[in-house]
N, C-alpha and C positions, 0 to 999 in steps of 0.2 A: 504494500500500500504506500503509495506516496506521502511524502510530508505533511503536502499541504491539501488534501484531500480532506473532506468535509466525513467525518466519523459519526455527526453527532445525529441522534435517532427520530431529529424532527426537522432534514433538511431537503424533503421531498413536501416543497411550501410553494403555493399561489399566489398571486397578488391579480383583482379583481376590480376593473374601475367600474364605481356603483354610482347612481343617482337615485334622491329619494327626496320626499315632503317635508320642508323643513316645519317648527313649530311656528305658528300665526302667533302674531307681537301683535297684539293693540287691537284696532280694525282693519291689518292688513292677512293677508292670506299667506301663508306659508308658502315660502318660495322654495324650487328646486334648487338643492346642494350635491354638489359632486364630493365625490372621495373615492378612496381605494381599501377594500376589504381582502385582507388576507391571513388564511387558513392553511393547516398543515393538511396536506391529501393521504390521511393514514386508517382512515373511516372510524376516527372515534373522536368523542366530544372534548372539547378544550373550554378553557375560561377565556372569557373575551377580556378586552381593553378598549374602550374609547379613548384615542389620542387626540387632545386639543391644541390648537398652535397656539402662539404667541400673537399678542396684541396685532391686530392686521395694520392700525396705524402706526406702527412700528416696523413694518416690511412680515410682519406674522403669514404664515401659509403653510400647507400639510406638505408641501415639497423642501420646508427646510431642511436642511444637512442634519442637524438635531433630534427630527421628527422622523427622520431615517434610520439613524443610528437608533433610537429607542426602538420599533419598529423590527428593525433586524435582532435586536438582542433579547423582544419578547418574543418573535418567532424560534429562537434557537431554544427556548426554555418551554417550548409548546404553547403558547398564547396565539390565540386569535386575533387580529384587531382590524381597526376601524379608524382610520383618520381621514379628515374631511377638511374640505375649505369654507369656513363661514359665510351667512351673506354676504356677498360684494366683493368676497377673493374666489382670483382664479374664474372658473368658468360655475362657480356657485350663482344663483340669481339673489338679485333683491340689490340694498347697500347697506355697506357697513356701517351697524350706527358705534 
């Protein structure tokens, strides 16, 4: 087996770009949010995570370097997750309030 060959027993993982109903704020209607959902393919049930980014006035979004790195190190530990871009980042609808 190679060095650097991947041994660890949850690394046959997906990654799913999803779209869903965000929750309605006020009198406005829930807007469609993107994100990406990703599971291990080993046909048994994992604990999930919701990952939220940082402040979007801030440059925040599920494609930080940060939100990756989390992401990959809940996957190697068998977690499911789930991170998304808020209203008004990325190709989420609505705005950021």
């Amino acid at each position: 087996m190679a060095a650097n060959e991947d041994t660890h027993p949850y690394r046959d993982v997906r990654s799913h770009h999803v779209t869903f109903q965000g929750r309605a704020w006020g009198n406005e209607e829930g807007e469609e949010l993107e994100g990406v959902f990703q599971c291990t393919l080993d046909g048994t049930l994992h604990p999930g995570i919701v990952l939220c980014h940082a402040n979007p006035a801030a440059g925040g979004n599920m494609d930080m370097k940060i939100m990756l790195s989390i992401e990959k190190a809940l996957a190697s530990s068998g977690f499911a997750t789930l991170r998304y871009n808020s209203r008004g980042v990325g190709a989420s609808g609505g705005v950021s309030s």
